[in-house]
N, C-alpha and C positions, 0 to 999 in steps of 0.2 A: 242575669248577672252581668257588670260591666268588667271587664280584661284589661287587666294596663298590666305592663312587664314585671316579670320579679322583681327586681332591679333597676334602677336608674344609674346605678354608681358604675356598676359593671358590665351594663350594654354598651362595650367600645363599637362590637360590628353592627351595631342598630341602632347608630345615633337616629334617623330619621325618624326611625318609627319610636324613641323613648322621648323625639322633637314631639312629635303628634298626640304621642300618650299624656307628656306634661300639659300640651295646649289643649285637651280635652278634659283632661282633669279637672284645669284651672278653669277652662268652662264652663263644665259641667255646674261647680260649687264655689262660684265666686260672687259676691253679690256682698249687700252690706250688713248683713248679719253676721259677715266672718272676718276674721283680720290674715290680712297677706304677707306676713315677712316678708317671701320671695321676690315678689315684683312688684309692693306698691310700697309698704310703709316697712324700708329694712333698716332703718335708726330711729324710728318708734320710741318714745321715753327714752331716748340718748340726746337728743337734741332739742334745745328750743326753738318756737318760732322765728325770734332772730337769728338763728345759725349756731348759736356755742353747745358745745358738747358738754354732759353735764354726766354726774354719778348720786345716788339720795346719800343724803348725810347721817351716819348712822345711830343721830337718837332720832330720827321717823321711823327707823326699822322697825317690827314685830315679830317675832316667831311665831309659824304656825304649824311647824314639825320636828317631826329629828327627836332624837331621844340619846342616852347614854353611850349605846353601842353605835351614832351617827353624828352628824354632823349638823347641827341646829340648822331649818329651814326660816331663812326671812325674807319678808317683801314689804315692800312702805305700807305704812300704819293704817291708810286706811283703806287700799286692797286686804290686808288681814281683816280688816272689820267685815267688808263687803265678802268676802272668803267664806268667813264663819256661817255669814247668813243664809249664804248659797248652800253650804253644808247641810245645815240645818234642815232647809226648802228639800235637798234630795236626800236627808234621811227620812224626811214625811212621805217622799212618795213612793220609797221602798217599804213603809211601816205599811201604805194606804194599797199596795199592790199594784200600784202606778210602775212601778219598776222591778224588776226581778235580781235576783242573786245571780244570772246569768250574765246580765249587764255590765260592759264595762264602766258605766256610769254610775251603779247603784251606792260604790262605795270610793268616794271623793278624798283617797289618801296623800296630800302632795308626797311625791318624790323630790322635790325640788324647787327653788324658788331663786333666788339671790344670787348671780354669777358672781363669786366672790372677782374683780377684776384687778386689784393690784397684787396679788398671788399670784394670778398670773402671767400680768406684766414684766413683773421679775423674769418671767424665764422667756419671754421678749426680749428683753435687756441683754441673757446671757446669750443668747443666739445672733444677736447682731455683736455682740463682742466676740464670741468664735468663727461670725462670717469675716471681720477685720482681719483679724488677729492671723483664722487657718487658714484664707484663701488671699486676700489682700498682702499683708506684710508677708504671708511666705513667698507670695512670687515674686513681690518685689523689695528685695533683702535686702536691697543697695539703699534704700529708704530707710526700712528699723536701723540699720548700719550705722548709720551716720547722725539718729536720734540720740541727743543725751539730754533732752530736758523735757520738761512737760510742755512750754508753747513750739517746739518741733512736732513732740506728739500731735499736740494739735494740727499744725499746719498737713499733718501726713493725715492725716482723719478728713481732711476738708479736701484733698487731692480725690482720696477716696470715696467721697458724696457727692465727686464731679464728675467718675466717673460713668460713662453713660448708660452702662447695665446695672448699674447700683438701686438696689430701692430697697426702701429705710420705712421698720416700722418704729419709729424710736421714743419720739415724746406718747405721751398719754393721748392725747388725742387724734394721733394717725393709729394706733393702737386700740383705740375704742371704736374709732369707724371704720374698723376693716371687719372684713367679715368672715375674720376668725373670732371675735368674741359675739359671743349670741348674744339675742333678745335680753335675757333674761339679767343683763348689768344693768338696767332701769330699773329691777325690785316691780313690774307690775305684773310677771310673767309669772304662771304656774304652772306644773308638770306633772301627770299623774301616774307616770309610765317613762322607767329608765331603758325598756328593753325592746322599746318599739322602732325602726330605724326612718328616717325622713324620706328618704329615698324609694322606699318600697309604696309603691300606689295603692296594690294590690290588697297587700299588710291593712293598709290606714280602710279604703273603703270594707272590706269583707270583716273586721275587729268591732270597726268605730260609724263609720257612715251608713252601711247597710242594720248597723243594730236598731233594732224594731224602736228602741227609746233613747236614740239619737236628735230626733228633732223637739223632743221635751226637752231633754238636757241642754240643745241650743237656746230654746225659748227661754226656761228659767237663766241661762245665763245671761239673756239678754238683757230679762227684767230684774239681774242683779248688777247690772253695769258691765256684764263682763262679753268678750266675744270668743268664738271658738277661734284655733288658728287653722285653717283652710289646708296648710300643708303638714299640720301634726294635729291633729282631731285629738290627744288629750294634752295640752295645751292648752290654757285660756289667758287671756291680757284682758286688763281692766281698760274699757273702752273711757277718755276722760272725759270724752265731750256728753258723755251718756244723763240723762238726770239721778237716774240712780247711784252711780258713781259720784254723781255731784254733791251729792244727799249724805254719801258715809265723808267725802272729804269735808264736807262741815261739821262732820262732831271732831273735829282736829284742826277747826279753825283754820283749813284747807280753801279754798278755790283754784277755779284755771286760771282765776288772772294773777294769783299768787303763790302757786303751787313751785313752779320752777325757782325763784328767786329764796322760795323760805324751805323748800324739803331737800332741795337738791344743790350740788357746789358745780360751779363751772370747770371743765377741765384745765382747760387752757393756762391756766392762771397758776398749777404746776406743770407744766410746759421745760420752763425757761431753768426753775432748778433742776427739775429732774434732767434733763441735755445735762446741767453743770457735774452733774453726780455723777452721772453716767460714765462721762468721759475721766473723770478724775479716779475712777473705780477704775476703768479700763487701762489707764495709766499705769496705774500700781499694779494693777497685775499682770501687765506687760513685763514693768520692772520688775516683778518677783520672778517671774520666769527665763529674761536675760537682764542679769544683775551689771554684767561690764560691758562696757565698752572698749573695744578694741581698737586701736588705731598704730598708723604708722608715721614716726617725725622727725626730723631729721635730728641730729644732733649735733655738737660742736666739731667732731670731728668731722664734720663734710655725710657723715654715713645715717643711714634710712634705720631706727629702730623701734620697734612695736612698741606700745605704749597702753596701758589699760586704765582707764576710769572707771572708778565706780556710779552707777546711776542712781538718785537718790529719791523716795517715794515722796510725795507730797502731798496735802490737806486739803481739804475742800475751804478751807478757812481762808487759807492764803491764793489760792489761786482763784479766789471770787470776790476778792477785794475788789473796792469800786474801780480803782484805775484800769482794770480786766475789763471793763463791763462793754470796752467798745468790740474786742474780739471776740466775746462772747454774745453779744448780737447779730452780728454777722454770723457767726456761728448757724444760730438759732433760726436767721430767717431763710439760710442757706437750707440748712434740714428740712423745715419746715415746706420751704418751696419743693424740692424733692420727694418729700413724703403723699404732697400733693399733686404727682405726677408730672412737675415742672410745670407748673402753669404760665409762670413770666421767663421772658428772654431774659437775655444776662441784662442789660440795659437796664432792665425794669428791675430786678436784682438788685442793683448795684444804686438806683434812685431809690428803693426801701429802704437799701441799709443807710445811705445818706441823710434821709430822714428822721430813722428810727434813732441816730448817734445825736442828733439834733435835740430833735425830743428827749433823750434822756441826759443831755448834757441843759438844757434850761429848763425843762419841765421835771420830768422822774422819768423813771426806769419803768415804773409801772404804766404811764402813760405811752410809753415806746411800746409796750408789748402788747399795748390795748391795741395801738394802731395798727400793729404786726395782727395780730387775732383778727380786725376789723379786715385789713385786705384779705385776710385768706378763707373765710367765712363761706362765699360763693362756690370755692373748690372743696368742703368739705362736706357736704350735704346740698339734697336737692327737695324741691319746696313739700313733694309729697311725705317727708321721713318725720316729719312733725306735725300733719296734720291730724284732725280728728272729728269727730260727727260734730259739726257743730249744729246739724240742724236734721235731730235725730226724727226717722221717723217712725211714728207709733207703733208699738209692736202687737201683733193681731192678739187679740183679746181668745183666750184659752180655755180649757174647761176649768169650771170650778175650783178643783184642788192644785193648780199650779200657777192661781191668779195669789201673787203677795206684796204685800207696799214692805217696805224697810222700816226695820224701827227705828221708833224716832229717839342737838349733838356734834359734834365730829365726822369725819368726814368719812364715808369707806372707804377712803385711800391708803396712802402706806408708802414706805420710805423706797426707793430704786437702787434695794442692793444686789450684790448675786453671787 
């Protein structure tokens, strides 16, 4: 029997030895049969080969669960294909005695599929608006004080992303590549089990790795496109570069060399309004919350008397008119550079944004934010988060009854309110 700790989450006084138990673990069962979120491919079907961050568009989805009393289960259309088929493969070999009722394998229920991810962006959104709002403008009061319009607001938001403990998950795509949202906002991830925890070593080998029909259930996934995940053994991702996998995306007029550009939307490219929403939402609800302005001014008699304005809400309409669009670039690449852990000195900063006003004053707006995207590409993924087998090798030929050939929209996104 192999020992790894209860706990990975909760050994604070054993960091060493929970150091040794994960580098044993990943030892032990790392190899190319399995896929590694942790340490090799952790933005897997979120990123393309050229760097953009992407989400499937939601007429490729499928449902492959979920009922009444739940939440429909989806994943791009032709993992649902390749799902069923694998299903199918391990109901034959629990009918054939190949696998037992004992198994966690014998009965392929997903729990789960499709991170829904702009549901939860939203409540990104509202948390970086009560980081401002509770800890920013309450310390420094002397700033909301003196705000009565909406381009102050801004200016006090941009003070705020300057300063040097600030980090911002704020567009859609520092949001999608952090690693708070899972695997599973690509649609190629399945889950078969809500109540297993990632962390426990012990849990995953003695449940899932040491069961006697464990390495069937590898093998058939393999020869369904699909791979186990290394650090959650009931977890499976459709492997793209596989033949099998290659085999169900051509009944959907699918390939790798067209599968990003036709299933899936680029993030980035809601970037620039969702910032515009953002802050225009944050606005007003700044202003709902302190409605006046207070001030002090002199008056004709020589004497100092308080004085109150009203602060007045304003539209996403009007503060995104074109003549906005140079402070809202600036804006944009300011965050962006931030989000990305500051990769350029101010200099380098301030020649983007120079550029970017360029470009959008003779070219488009859309060509300024290409360029913005194009510079920041490098600091937003690394080259292993999108790769894939592309040069699979044969899987060892099995007994009999688990050799099988395969038979022969809009976007998941959603508006930035909160």
């Amino acid at each position: 029997m192999t020992d790894y700790p209860a706990s990975n989450k909760h050994s604070k006084k054993n960091l060493i030895e929970v150091f040794n138990s994960r580098k044993k673990y990943r030892e032990t069962y790392v190899g190319k049969e399995y896929h590694d979120f942790w340490h090799d491919k952790g933005l897997y079907g979120r990123v393309t080969p050229a760097g953009d961050l992407i989400l499937p568009k939601k007429k490729y989805l499928q449902k492959i669960g979920g009922n009444k009393a739940k939440e429909p289960i989806y994943v791009v259309n032709f993992v649902a294909y390749a799902f069923n088929n694998l299903q199918k493969k391990m109901k034959r070999l629990y009918l054939t005695g190949a696998i037992t009722d004992s198994s966690p394998f014998y009965d392929l229920r997903p729990v789960s599929g499709l991170y829904p991810f702009y549901a939860n962006y939203n409540k990104t959104l509202k948390s970086n608006h009560d980081k401002f709002l509770n800890n920013y403008l309450r310390y420094h009061r002397h700033l909301g004080s003196k705000a009565n319009t909406f381009h102050q607001y801004v200016d006090i938001f941009s003070s705020y992303i300057l300063e040097p403990e600030t980090l911002l998950l704020l567009t859609p795509s520092s949001a999608l590549s952090s690693i708070f949202v899972p695997p599973a906002a690509s649609g190629l991830v399945i889950e078969f089990s809500a109540k297993d925890e990632y962390d426990k070593d012990q849990q995953k080998y003695d449940k899932y790795i040491s069961d006697k029909s464990f390495g069937l259930f590898k093998e058939v996934c393999l020869r369904h496109g699909f791979k186990v995940d290394v650090n959650a053994p009931w977890r499976i991702v459709a492997d793209l570069g596989s033949p099998a996998m290659a085999e169900a995306m051509e009944k959907f007029n699918l390939s790798i060399d067209n599968l990003f550009e036709t299933a899936y939307n680029t993030v980035y490219q809601n970037d620039y309004s969702m910032l515009q929403n953002f802050i225009v939402n944050s606005y007003n609800q700044w202003v709902k919350g302190n409605p006046y302005l207070k001030t002090v001014k002199p008056s004709p008699d020589g004497k100092y008397r308080p004085t109150v304005t009203k602060r007045i809400a304003t539209t996403l309409e009007k503060e995104t008119e074109e003549q906005n669009n140079e402070m809202w670039i600036e804006l944009y690449i300011r965050t962006r550079n931030i989000e990305c852990f500051r990769p350029w000195e101010e200099t380098r900063v301030q020649t983007m944004i120079s550029k970017a006003h360029e470009m959008n004053k003779y070219l488009s707006l859309d060509k300024a934010l290409d360029y913005v995207n194009n510079e920041l590409r490098p600091f937003v993924m690394t080259a292993y988060d999108f790769s894939f087998n592309d040069e699979p090798e044969p899987v060892p030929v099995g007994t009999g009854n688990i050799v099988t050939s395969m038979p022969s929209g809009g976007s998941t996104g959603g508006s930035s309110g909160y």
